[in-house]
C-alpha positions as CSV (number, residue, x, y, z in Angstrom):
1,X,-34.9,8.2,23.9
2,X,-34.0,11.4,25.8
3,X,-30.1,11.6,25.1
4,X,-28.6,11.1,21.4
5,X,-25.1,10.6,19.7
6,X,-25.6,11.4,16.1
7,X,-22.3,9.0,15.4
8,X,-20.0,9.8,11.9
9,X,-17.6,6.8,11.1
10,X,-14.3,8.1,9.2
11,X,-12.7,10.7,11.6
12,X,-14.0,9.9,14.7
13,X,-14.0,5.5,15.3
14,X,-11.6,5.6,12.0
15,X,-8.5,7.7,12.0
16,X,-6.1,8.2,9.2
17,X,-4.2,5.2,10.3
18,X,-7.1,2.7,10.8
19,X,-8.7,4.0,7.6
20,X,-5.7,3.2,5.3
21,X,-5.7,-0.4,6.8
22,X,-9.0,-1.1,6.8
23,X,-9.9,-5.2,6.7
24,X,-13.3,-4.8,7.7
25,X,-13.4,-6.4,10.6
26,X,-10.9,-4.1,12.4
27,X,-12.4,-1.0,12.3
28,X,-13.5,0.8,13.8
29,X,-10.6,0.9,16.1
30,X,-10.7,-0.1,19.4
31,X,-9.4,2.9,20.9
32,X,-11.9,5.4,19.3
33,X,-14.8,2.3,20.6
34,X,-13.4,2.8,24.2
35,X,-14.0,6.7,23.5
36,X,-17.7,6.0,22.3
37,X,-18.7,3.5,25.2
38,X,-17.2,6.4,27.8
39,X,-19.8,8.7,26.1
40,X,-22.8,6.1,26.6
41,X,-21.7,4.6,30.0
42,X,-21.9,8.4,31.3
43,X,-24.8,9.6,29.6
44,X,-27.3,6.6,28.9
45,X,-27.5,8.0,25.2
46,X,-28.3,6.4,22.4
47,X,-26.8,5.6,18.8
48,X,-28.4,6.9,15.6
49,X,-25.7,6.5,12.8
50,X,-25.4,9.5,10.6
51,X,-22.4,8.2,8.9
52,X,-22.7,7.2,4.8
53,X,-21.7,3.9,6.4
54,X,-25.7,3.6,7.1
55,X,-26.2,3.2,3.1
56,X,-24.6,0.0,2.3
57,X,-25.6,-3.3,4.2
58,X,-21.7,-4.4,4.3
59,X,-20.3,-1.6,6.2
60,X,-23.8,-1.0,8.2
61,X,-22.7,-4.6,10.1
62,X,-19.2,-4.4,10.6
63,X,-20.5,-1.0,12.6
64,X,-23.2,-3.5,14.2
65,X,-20.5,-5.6,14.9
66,X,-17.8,-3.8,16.0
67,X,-20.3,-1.7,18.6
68,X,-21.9,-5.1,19.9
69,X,-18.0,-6.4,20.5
70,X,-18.0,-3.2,23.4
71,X,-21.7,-3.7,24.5
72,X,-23.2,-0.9,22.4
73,X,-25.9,-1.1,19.6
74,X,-27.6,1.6,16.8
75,X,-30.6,2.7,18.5
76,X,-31.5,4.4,14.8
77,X,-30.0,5.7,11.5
78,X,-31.0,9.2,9.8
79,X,-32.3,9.1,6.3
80,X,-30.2,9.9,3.3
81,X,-31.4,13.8,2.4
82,X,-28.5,16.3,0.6
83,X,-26.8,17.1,3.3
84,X,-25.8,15.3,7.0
85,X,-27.4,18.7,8.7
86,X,-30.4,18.1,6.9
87,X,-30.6,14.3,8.1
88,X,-30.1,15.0,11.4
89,X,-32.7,18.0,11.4
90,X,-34.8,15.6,10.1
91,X,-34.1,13.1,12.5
92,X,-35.0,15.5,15.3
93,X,-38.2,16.8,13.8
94,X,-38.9,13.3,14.4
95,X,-38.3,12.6,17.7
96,X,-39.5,15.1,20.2
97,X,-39.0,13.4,22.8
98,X,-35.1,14.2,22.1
99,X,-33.7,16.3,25.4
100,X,-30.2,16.6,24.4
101,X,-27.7,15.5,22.0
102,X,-24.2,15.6,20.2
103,X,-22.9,15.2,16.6
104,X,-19.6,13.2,16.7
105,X,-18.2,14.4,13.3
106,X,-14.9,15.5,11.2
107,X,-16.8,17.5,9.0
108,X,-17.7,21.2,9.7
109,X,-21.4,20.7,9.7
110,X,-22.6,24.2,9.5
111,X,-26.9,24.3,10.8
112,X,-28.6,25.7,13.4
113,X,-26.9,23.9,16.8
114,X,-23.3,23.9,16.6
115,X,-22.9,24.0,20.0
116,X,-23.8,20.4,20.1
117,X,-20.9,19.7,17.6
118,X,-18.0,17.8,18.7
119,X,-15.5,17.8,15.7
120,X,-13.0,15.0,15.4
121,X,-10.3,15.5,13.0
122,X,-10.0,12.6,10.7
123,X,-6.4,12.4,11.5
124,X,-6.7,11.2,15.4
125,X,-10.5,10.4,15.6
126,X,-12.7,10.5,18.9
127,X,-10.2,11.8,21.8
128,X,-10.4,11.8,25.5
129,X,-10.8,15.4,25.1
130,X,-13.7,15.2,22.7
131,X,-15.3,12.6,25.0
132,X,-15.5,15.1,27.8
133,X,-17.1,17.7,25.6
134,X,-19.4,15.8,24.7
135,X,-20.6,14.0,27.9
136,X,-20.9,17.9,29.4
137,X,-22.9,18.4,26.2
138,X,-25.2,15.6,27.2
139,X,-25.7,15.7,30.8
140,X,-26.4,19.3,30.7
């Protein structure tokens, strides 16, 4: 796997709307899916879920599910360390064969390659505009 998208749940395939409704098998929202599959149709990268949804089984398969319903699948999920940096540092330190990737998060994640950071905001999710950054981030 040469390209990755290190993939966050709540604030970038949720947004505040489809979090406060959530019935499982609705989010993530199609909208923000349409965003993600733009990403991996352009790039060829693959999945690794750094999300907490990765810790429980439940909300692991409506991700599953949700990506299979637009053709995508998890590649890979980081491990649970102390902090998401740390898990995807991790991650990497483990996969050399890692050309390029992105970070599709809300949070401010603050470690040593914040140019390959594309923050959502958790009230619209992943945006045309991020989608862009982040397939330039990719195919560089």
């Amino acid at each position: 796997m040469e390209k990755v998208i290190f993939l966050d749940i709540d604030g970038v395939l949720n947004d505040s709307i489809t979090f406060q409704k959530m019935h499982g098998d609705d989010t993530p929202s199609d909208e923000h899916l349409k965003c993600l599959k733009e990403i991996v149709d352009a790039t060829g990268a693959e999945i690794v879920l750094s999300s907490t949804w990765r810790l429980f089984v439940v909300s692991k398969r409506i991700v599953e599910k949700r990506l299979a319903d637009f053709g995508l699948s998890l590649s890979d999920c980081t491990e649970e360390l102390e902090c998401r940096a740390d898990e995807i540092n991790m991650w990497l330190k483990n996969h050399s064969e890692v050309r390029n990737f992105v970070i599709l998060d809300d949070e401010p994640i603050s470690f040593s390659f914040p140019k390959n950071l594309v923050r959502t905001t958790f009230e619209k999710g992943l945006l045309k505009e991020h989608v862009k950054k982040a397939i330039e981030i990719l195919n560089n």
